[in-house]
C-alpha positions as CSV (number, residue, x, y, z in Angstrom):
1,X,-46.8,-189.8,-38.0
2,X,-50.2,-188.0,-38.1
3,X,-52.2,-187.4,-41.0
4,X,-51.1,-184.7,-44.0
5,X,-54.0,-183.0,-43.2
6,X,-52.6,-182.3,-39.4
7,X,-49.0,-182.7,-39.7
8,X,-48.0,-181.0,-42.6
9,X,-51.6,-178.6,-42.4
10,X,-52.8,-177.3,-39.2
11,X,-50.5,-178.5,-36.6
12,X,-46.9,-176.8,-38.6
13,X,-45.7,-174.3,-38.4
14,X,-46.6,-172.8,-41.6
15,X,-45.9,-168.8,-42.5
16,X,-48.1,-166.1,-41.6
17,X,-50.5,-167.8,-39.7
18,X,-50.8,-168.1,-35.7
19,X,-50.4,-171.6,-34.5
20,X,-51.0,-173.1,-31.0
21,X,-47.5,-174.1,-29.2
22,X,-46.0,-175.7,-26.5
23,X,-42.6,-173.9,-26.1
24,X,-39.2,-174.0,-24.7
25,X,-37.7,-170.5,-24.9
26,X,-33.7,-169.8,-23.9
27,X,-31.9,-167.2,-23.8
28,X,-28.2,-167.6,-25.0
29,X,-25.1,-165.7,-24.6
30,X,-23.2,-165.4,-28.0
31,X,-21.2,-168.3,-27.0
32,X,-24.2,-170.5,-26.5
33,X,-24.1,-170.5,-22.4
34,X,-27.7,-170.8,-20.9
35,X,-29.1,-167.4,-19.0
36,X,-32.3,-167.7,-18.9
37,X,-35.6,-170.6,-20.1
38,X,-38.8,-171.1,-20.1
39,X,-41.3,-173.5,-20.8
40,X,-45.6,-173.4,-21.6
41,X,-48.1,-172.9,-24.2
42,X,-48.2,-170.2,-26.9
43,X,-49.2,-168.6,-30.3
44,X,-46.3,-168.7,-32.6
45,X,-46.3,-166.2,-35.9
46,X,-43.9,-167.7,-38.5
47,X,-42.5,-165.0,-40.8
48,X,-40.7,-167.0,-43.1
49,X,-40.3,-171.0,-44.0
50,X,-37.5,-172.6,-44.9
51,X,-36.7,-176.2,-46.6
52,X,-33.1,-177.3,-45.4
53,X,-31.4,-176.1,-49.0
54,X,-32.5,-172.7,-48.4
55,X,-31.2,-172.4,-45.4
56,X,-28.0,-174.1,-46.0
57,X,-27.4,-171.8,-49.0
58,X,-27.5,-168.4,-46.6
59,X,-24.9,-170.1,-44.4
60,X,-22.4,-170.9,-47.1
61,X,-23.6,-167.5,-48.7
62,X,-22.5,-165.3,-45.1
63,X,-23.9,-162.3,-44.1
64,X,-23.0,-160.0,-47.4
65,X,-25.2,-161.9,-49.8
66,X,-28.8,-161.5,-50.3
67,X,-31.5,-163.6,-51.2
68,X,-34.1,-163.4,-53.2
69,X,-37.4,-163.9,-50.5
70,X,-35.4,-163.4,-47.4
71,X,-34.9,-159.7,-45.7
72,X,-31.9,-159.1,-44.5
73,X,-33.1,-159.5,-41.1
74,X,-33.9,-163.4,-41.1
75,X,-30.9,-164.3,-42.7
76,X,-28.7,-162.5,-40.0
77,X,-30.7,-164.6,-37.7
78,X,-30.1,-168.0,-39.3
79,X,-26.4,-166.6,-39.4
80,X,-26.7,-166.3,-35.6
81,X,-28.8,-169.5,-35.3
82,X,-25.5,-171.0,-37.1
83,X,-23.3,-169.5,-35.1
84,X,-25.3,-170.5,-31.7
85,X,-25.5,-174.2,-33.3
86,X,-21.8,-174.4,-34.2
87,X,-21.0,-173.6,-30.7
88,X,-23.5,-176.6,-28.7
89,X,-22.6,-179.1,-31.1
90,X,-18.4,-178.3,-30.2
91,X,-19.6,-178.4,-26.6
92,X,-21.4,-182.0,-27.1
93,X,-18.5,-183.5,-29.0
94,X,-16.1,-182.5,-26.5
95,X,-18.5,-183.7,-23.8
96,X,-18.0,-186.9,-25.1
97,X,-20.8,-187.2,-27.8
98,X,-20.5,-189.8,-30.6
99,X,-20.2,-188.8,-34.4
100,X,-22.3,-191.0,-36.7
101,X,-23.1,-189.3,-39.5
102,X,-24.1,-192.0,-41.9
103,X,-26.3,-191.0,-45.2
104,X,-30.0,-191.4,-45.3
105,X,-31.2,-193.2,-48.2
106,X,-34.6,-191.3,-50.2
107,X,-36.5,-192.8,-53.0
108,X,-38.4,-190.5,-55.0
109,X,-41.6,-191.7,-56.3
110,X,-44.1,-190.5,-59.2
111,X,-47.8,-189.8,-58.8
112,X,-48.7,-193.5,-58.7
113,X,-46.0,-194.6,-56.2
114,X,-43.2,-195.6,-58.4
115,X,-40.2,-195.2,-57.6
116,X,-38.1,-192.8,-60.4
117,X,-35.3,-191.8,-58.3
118,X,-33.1,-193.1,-55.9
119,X,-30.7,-191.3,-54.1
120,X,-28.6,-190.3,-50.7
121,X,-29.1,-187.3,-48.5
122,X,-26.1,-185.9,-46.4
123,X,-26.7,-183.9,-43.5
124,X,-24.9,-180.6,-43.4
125,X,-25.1,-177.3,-41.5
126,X,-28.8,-176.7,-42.0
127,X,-29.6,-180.2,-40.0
128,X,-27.0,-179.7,-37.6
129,X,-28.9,-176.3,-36.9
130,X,-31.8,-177.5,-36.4
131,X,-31.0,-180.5,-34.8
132,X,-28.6,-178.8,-32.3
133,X,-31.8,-176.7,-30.8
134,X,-33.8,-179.7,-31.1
135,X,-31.2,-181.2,-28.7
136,X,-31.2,-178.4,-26.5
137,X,-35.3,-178.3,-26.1
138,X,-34.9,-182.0,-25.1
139,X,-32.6,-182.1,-22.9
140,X,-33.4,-179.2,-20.9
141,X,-36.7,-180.0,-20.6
142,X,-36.0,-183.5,-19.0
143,X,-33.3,-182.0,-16.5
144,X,-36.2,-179.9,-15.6
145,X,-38.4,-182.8,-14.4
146,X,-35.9,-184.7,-13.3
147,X,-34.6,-181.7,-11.5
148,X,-38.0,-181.4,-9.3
149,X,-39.4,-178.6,-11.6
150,X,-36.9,-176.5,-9.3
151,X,-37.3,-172.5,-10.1
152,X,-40.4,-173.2,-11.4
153,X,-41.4,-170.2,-14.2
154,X,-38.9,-168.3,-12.9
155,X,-39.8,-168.6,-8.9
156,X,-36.7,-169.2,-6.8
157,X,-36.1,-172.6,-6.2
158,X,-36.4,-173.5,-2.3
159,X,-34.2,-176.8,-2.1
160,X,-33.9,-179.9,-3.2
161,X,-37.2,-181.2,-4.7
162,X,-37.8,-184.9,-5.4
163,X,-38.2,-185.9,-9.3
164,X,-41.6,-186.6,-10.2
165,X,-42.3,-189.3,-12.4
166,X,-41.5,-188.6,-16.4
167,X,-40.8,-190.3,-19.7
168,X,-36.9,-190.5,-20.6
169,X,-35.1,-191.2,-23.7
170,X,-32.2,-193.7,-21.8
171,X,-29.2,-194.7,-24.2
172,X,-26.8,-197.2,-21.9
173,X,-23.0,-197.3,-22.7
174,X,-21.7,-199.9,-25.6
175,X,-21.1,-203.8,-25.1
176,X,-17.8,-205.0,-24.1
177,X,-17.5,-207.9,-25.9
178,X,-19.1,-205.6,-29.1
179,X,-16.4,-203.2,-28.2
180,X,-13.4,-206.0,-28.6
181,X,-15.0,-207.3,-31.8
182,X,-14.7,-204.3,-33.5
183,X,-11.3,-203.9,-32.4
184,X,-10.1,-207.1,-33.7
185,X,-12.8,-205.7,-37.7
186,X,-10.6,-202.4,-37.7
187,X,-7.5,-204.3,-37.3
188,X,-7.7,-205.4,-40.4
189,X,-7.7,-202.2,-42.3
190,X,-4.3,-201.1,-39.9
191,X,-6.5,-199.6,-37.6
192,X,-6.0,-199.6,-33.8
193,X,-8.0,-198.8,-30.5
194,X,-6.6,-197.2,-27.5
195,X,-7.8,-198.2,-24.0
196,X,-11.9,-198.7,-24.2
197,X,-12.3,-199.3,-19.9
198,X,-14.8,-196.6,-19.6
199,X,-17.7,-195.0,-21.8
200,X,-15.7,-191.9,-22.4
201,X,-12.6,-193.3,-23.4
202,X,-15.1,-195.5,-25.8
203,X,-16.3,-192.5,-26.8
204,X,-13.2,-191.0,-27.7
205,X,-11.6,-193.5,-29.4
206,X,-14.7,-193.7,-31.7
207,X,-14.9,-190.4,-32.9
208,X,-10.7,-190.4,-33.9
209,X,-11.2,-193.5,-35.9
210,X,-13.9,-192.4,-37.3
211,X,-11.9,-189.1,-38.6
212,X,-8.6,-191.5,-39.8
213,X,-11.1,-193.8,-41.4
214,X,-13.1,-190.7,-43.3
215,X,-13.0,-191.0,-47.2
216,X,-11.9,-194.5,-47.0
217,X,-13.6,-197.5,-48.8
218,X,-13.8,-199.1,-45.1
219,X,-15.5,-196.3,-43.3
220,X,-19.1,-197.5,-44.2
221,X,-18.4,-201.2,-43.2
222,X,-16.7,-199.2,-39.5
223,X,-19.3,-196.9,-39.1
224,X,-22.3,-199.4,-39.4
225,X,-20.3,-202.3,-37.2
226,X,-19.6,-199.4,-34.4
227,X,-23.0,-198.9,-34.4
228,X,-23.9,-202.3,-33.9
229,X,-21.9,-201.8,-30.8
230,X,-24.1,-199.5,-29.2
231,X,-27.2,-200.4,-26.9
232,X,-30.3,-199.8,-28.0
233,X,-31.8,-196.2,-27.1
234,X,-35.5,-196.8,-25.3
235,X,-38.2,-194.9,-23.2
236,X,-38.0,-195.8,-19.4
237,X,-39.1,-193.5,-16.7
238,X,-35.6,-193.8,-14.4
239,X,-32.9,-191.5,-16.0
240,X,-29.8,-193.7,-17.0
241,X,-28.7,-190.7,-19.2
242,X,-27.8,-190.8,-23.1
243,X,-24.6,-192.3,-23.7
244,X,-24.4,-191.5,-27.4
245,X,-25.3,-187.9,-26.9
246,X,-23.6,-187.4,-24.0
247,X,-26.5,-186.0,-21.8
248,X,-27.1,-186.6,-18.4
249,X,-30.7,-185.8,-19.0
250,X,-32.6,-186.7,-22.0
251,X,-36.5,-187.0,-23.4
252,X,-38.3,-186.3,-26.8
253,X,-40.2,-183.2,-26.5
254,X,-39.4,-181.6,-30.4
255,X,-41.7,-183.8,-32.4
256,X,-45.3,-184.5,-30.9
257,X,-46.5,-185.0,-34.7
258,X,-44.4,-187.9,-35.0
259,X,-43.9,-189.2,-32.2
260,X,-46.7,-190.7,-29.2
261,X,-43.6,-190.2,-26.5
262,X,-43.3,-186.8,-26.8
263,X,-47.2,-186.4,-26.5
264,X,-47.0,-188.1,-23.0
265,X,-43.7,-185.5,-22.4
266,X,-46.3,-182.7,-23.1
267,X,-49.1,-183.5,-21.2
268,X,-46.8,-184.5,-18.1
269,X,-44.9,-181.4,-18.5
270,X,-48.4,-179.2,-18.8
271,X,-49.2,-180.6,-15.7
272,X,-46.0,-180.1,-13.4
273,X,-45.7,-176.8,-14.7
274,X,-49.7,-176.4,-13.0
275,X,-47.9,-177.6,-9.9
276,X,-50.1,-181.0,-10.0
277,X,-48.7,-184.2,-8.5
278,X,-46.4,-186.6,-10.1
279,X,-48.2,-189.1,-12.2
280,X,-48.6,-192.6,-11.3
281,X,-45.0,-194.2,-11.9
282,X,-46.6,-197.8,-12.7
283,X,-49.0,-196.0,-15.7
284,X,-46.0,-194.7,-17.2
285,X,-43.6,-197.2,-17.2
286,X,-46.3,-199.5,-19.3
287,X,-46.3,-196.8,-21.5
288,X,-42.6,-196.8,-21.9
289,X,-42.0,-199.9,-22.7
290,X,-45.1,-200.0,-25.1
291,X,-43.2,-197.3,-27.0
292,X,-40.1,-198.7,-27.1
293,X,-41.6,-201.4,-28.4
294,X,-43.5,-200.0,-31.6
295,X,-40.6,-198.2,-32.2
296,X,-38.6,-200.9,-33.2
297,X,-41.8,-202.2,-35.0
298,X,-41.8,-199.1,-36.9
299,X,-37.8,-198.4,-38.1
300,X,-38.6,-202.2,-39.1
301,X,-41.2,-201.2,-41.1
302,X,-39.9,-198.1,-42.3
303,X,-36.3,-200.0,-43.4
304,X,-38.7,-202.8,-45.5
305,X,-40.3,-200.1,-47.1
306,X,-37.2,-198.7,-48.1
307,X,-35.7,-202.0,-49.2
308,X,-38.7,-202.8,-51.5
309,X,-38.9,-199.8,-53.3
310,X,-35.3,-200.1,-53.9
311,X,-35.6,-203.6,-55.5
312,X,-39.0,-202.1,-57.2
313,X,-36.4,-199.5,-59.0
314,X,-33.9,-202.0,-59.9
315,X,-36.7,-204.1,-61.5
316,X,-36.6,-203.2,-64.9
317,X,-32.8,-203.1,-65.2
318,X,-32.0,-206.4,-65.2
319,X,-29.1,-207.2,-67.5
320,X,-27.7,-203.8,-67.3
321,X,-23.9,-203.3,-65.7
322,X,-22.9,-200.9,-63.1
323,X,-20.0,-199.9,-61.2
324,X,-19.5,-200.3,-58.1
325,X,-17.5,-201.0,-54.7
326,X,-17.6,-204.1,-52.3
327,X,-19.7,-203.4,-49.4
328,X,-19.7,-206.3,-47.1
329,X,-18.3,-209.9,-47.3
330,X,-19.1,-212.5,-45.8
331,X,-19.2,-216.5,-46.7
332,X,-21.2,-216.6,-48.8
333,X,-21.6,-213.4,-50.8
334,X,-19.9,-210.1,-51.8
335,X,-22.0,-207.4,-51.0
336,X,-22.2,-204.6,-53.9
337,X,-23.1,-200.9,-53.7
338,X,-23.5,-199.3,-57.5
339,X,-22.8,-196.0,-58.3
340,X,-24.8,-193.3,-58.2
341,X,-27.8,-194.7,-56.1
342,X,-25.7,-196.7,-53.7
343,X,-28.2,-199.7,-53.8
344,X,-26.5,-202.6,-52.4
345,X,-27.3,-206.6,-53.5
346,X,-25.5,-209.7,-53.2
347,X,-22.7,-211.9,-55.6
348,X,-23.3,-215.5,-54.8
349,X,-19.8,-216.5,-54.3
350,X,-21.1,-219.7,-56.2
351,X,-21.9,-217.5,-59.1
352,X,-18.4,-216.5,-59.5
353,X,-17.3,-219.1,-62.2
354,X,-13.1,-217.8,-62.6
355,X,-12.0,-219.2,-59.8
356,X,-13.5,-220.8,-55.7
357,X,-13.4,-218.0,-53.7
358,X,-12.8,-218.4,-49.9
359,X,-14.4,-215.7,-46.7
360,X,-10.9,-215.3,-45.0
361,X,-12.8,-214.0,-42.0
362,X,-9.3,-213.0,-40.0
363,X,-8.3,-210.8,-42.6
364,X,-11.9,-209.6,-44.0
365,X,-11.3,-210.4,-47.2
366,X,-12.0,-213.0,-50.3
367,X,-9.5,-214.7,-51.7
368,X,-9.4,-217.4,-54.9
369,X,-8.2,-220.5,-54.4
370,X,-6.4,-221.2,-57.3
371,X,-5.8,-217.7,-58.8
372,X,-5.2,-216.2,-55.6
373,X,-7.0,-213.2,-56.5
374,X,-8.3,-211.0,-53.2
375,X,-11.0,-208.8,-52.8
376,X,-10.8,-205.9,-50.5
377,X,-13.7,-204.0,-48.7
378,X,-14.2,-201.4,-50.7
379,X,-12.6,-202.6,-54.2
380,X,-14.3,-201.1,-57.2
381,X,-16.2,-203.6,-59.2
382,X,-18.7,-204.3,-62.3
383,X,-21.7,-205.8,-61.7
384,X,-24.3,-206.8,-64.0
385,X,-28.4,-206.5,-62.7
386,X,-29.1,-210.5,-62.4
387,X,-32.5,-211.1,-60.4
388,X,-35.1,-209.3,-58.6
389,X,-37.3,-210.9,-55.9
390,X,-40.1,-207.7,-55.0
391,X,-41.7,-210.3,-52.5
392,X,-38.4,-210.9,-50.7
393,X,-36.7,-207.7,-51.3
394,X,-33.7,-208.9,-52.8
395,X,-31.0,-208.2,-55.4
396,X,-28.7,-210.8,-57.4
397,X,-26.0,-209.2,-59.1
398,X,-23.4,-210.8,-61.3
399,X,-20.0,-210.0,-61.1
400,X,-18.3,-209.1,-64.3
401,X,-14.6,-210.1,-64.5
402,X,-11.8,-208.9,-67.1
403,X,-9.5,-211.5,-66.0
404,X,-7.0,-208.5,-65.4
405,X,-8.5,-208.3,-61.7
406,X,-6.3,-205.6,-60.2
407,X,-6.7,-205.1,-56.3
408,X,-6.6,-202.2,-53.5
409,X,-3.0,-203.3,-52.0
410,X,-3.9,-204.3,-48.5
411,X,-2.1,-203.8,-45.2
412,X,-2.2,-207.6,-44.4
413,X,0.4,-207.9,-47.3
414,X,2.7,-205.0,-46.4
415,X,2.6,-206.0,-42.8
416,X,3.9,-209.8,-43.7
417,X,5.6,-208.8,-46.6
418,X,4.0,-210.0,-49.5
419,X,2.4,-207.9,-52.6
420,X,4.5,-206.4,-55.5
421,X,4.6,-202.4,-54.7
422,X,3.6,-200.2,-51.6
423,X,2.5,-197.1,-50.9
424,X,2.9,-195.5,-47.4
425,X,2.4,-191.7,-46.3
426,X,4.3,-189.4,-44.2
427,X,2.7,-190.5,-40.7
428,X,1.9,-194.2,-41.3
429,X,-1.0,-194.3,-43.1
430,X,-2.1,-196.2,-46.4
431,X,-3.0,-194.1,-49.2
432,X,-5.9,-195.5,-50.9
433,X,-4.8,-196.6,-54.3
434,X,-4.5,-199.8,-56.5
435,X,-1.2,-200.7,-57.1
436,X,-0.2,-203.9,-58.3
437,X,-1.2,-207.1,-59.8
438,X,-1.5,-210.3,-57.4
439,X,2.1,-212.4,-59.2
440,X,-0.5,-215.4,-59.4
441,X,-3.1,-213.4,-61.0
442,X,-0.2,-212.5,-63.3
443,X,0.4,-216.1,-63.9
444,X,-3.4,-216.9,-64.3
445,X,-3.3,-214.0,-67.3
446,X,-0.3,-215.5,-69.1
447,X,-1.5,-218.5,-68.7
448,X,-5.2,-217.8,-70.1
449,X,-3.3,-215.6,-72.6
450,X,-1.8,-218.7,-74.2
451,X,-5.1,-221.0,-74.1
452,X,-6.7,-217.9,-76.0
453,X,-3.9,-217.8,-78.6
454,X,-3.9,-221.6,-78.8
455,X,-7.7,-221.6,-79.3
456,X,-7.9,-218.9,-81.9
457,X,-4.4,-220.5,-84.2
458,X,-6.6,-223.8,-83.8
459,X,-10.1,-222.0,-85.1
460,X,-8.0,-220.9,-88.1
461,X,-6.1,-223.8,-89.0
462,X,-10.1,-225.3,-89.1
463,X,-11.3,-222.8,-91.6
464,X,-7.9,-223.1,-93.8
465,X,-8.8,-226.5,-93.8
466,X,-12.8,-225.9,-95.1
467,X,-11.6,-223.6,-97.2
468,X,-9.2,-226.4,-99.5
469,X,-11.2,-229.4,-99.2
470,X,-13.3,-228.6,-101.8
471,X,-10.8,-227.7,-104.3
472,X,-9.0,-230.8,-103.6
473,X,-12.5,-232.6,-104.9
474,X,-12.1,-231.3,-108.2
């Protein structure tokens, strides 16, 4: 990212004053079909600015509610803008596009740095604008290069031209063997994967169990494992297409102030569009893989900056209790995100004193030993704040037990018959409810019942005794 002073001063796009462009103009029909684009430098005049709330607000509003700032003109042309949006991102779907639509976490620190506030940010119809149009400049763009600059400005296009050299965004279809792991994950939660033989029947098959697993305690732990699926998205100067957007042509044009790629896509497209030659291929393809390789350097970065101003936040609340639900599990820990901020640490299992809890990795679960108590992805816990590390950027939590441990009722169970109640909808599916008591966690609560009652008759009968003894003296 550049400096304040440039990205957020001279080089936006701030209201009511001209501003030096490089633009990508269309023109749509009212069902979002291409007539007409263009492509160089110009002044832009903004006549209002929006943050993403205000925006969202007029499309949730419609067009017979006014708002305080905004003529009526600008918010019939977000309305449109909507409308346009709503219509590509359909189109992209159904081309094959993958929905991930995970939260992005956003700390909110005071004037010194701290960190006072912690919370998640969804995208909605706002983004989706904006990122639809994004999309559209990008892609576009790169067919143009890739194209031969054909019809250049508007000229008629005389034939096939060959591509000239150009920096892509590439995204290759998902791992196989990925692909068959996460079948056998999902499996566990009474999911199940139709045929995965080609990218768009991966595709597919992503995006509907990603709509049965919506709203579910699981989805997180599916959505972040499906991702892990994909291949990594990098800057090459051969077009392989974007798998995950489904585009046959793809670059990063939208965001020179943040990105270096898109600066090299800007001068290289300056230069074709002045009819000069292609750039040396060899120059370029250094460059590429340079890029892709800060890139990673930098969502590193910008994840362990995250992560450390979450601990930072938790710091002075060890020893308070939260609630939460299990995020991950693995052999050695249950993995805890608390309500509201959604900050995640780790139970050592050795921690957990009522009972030896095992990783049943076939079945994705925990279960105790002796009590055979289970823990569920997704089960609703307490927690209590154990240790911070700020050096290492990691949570302890404690986890709080009634000894009354009730469980999500899982499909394992039902499928081999075991469990005490179930609860099955109208087409097959689990509703996501706790039901039941575990019959030896039943036993383990009778049976702690009575040591409690032993203890307690024997306490009394003590002080009784206290009590006479020195009576008996005199």
């Amino acid at each position: 990212m550049l400096p304040e002073k440039l990205c957020n001063k001279l080089c936006s796009l701030r209201p009511h004053e001209q501003k030096l462009t490089f633009s990508a103009v269309f023109e749509l029909t009212p069902l979002a079909k291409i007539v007409s684009r263009w492509y160089g430098k110009t002044v832009i005049y903004s006549d209002h600015r929006f943050a993403y709330e205000g925006a969202q607000k007029i499309i949730e509003s419609g067009p017979d509610v006014s708002h305080e700032g905004v003529s009526d003109e600008i918010r019939d042309a977000v309305l449109v803008l909507h409308g346009l949006a709503s219509r590509l991102r359909k189109k992209r779907f159904a081309a094959g596009a993958i929905s991930f639509e995970r939260p992005e976490m956003k700390v909110e620190v005071d004037e010194t740095g701290k960190p006072v506030n912690v919370y998640q940010k969804m995208s909605k119809e706002a983004n989706w604008l904006i990122e639809e149009f994004m999309l559209l400049a990008n892609r576009s763009v790169a067919e143009f290069v890739a194209t031969g600059c054909k019809g250049l400005q508007g000229e008629p296009s005389k034939g096939r031209k060959q591509a000239k050299t150009f920096v892509y965004r590439i995204h290759d279809e998902p791992n196989q063997e990925k692909i068959e792991s996460l079948r056998n994950f999902i499996g566990n939660f009474g999911y199940r994967m139709g045929p995965t033989g080609s990218g768009k029947e991966i595709s597919r098959e992503l995006n509907s169990l990603f709509a049965a697993a919506k709203d579910t305690p699981e989805y997180n732990a599916i959505e972040l494992l499906s991702l892990r699926t994909m291949a990594k998205a990098r800057y090459d100067i051969e077009n392989l297409g974007h798998y995950g957007l489904a585009f046959k042509y793809y670059t990063h044009f939208t965001s020179p102030i943040r990105r270096y790629p898109d600066m090299l896509v800007h001068r290289l497209l300056a230069r074709y569009l002045e009819g000069g030659e292609s750039a040396k291929a060899e120059t370029y393809s250094k460059l590429c893989k340079y890029a892709s390789e800060r890139e990673i350097v930098a969502a590193e970065a910008e994840r362990s900056s995250i992560k450390y101003k979450l601990v930072e936040f938790m710091q002075d609340k060890v020893g308070y209790t939260f609630g939460g639900n299990i995020s991950g599990l693995t052999e050695w820990g249950m993995y805890v995100e608390v309500e509201p901020t959604k900050i995640e640490g780790m139970v050592p299992l050795r921690d957990i004193r009522s009972d030896f809890f095992e990783f049943d990795a076939d079945h994705y679960r925990l279960v105790g030993r002796r009590s055979g108590v289970v823990y569920n992805l997704g089960d609703p816990v307490r927690i209590r704040v154990k240790k911070t590390n700020l050096e290492q950027k990691l949570l302890d939590y404690e986890l709080i037990e009634t000894g009354v441990e009730e469980r999500v009722y899982d499909r394992i169970d039902y499928e081999q018959g075991r469990g005490t109640s179930f609860m099955k909808g109208e087409d097959g599916s689990f509703d996501n409810v706790t039901v039941g008591i575990n019959k030896a966690a039943r036993k383990e609560k009778v049976r702690r019942a009575i040591r409690e009652s032993k203890r307690k008759a024997a306490k009394n009968a003590g002080r009784n005794s206290a009590k006479k003894s020195p009576r008996s003296k005199k």
